[in-house]
N, C-alpha and C positions, 0 to 999 in steps of 0.2 A: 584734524584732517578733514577736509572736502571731500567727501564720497556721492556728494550729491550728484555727477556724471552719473553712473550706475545705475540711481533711483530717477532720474529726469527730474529732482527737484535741485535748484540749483538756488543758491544762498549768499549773503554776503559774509566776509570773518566779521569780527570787534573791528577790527582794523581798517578793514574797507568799509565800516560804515564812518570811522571819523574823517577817512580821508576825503571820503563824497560831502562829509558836511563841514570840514573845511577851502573845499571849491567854489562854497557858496558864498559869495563876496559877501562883505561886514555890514554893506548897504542893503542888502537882501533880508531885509524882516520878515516879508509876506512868507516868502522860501524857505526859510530857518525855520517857521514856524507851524507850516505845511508837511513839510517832509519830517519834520519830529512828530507831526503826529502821527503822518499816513507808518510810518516808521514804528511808532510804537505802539499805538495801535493795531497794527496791522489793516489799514484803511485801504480799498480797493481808488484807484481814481474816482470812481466815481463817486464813491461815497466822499470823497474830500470833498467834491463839488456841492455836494449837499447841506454840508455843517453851516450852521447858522451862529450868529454872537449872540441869538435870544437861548442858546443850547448849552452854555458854558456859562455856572452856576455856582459859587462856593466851591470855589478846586475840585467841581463834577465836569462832565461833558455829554452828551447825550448824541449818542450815534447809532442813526439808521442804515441799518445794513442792505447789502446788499445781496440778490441768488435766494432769496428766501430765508436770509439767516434773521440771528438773533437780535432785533434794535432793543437797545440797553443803554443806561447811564452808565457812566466810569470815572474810578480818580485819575484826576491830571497828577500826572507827575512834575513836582517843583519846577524841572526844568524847564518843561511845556508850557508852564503858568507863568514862567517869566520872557521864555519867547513871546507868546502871544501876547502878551503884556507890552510888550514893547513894539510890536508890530502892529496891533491898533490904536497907540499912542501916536505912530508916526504916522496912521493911517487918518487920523483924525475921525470928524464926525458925518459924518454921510448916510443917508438912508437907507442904503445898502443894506438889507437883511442878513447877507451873505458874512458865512467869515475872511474865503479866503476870495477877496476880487479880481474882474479879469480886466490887466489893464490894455487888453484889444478893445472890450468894449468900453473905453472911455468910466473906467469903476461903477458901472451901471449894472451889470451882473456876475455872475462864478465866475470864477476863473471856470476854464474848460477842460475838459479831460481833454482833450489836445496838445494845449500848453502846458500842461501837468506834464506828458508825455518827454515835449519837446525840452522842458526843463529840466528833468531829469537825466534826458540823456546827454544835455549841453554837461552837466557837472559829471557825471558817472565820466565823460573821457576827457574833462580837466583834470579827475582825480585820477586815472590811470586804471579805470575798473576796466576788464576786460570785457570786451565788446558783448560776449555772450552773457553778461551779467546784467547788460545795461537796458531793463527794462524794468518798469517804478513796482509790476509787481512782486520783484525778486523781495526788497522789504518787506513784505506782508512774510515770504518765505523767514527772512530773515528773524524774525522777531519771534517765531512761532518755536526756530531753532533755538534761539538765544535764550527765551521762557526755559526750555528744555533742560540746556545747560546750567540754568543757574536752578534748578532741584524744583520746578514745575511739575505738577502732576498733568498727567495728556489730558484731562477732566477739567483743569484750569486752565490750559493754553484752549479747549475750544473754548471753552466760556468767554476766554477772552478776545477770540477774535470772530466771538458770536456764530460761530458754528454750531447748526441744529444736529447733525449726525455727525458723533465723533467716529467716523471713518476716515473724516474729511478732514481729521485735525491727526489721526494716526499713523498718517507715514509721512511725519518727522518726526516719529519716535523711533523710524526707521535708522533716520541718518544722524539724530544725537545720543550716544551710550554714555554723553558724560554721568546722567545721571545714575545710570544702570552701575558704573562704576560705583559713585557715592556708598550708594545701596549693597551692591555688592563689601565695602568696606562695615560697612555699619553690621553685614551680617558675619562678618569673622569677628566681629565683636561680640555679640549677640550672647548672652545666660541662655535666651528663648530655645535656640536651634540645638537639636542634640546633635552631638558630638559623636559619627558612631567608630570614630577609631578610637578612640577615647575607650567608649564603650567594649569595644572587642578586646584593647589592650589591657583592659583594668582586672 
C-alpha cells in the first residue's frame, strides 16, 4: 500500500519501476544504464553527472555524493555491470572522462542534470506513472523503500545511500512495515520472548 501521500514522500511500486524501464527504447544504452543506477543507487541528478568510467572498477563503482553525504565505493549489481557494459561498447572510445555523455554537447561532456530531468520525465508518461511521481528524485525514494522491504536494516539503507545522519534515511521506515511485519513473525516464533499467558496459565 502507498501511504506515501500522508508522509509527503512519495515512491514508485516494483511495478512502476519496470514499467518506466520498459519505455526506455531497446536503442537507449546510455538511459538503461543511467537510470539503473541513479535507481539503485539511489543517485541524486547530479551525482549521475559526476560518475566517471575511471570509477567503475572490478564489479565496484565509486560515488561522490552529494549535500554533504557519504562518497564511498559500492558493488555494482550484475545487472548494472551488464548495462553499462553494453552502453560503452556501443558508445565506443572517446576521451570523454565522463560515464554517462551529453549528446547536446556533441559527446564532449556530462550529460546534464537538465536532460537527466527531461529524460526522465519523457519515460515516466510513456510509462503511465502518474504525473505527480514524475520527477527522477522519486527513485532515490524509491530504492531506499524497496532496501526496506526486502528485510534492510534503516543503518544499511543510509549507508547505502551515503547518508551522514540517519534522520535523513528514517522516515522511510515510516512508510515501509514490511519489514516490521517479517520481525514481528520471527517473534511469535521466538524460545527467547517469554510467553506471559503461558506463564499465568501454567
Amino acid at each position: 500500500m502507498d501511504i506515501s501521500g500522508d508522509l509527503r514522500i512519495k515512491y514508485l511500486e516494483k511495478e512502476e519501476v519496470y514499467r518506466l524501464f520498459r519505455a526506455i527504447p531497446s536503442d537507449g544504452q546510455r538511459d538503461r544504464a543511467m537510470f539503473d543506477l541513479i535507481y539503485r543507487h539511489g543517485l541524486r541528478r547530479v551525482e549521475a553527472t559526476w560518475l566517471r568510467k575511471e570509477w567503475i572498477s572490478n564489479g565496484r563503482i565509486w560515488i561522490k555524493r552529494a549535500k554533504n553525504g557519504v562518497s564511498q565505493e559500492y558493488n555494482l549489481h550484475p545487472d548494472s555491470q551488464k548495462l553499462i557494459k553494453r552502453y560503452l561498447i556501443r558508445r565506443g572510445e572517446d576521451p570523454n572522462p565522463f560515464l554517462f555523455v551529453g549528446r547536446e554537447s556533441g559527446g564532449k561532456k556530462s550529460i546534464s542534470e537538465g536532460m537527466i530531468y527531461h529524460l526522465f520525465r519523457k519515460y515516466a508518461r510513456k510509462a503511465g506513472i502518474l504525473p505527480e511521481k514524475r520527477f527522477v528524485h522519486i527513485l532515490r525514494h524509491s530504492i531506499a523503500v524497496h532496501l526496506l522491504n526486502a528485510g534492510w536494516d534503516i543503518s544499511d539503507v543510509q549507508d547505502w545511500l551515503g547518508h551522514k545522519d540517519i534522520k535523513n534515511t528514517s522516515i522511510y521506515g515510516k512508510i515501509s512495515n514490511k519489514r516490521r511485519e517479517i520481525q514481528f513473525q520471527r517473534l511469535l516464533k521466538s524460545k527467547e520472548i517469554a510467553n506471559t499467558l503461558a506463564g499465568i496459565e501454567a
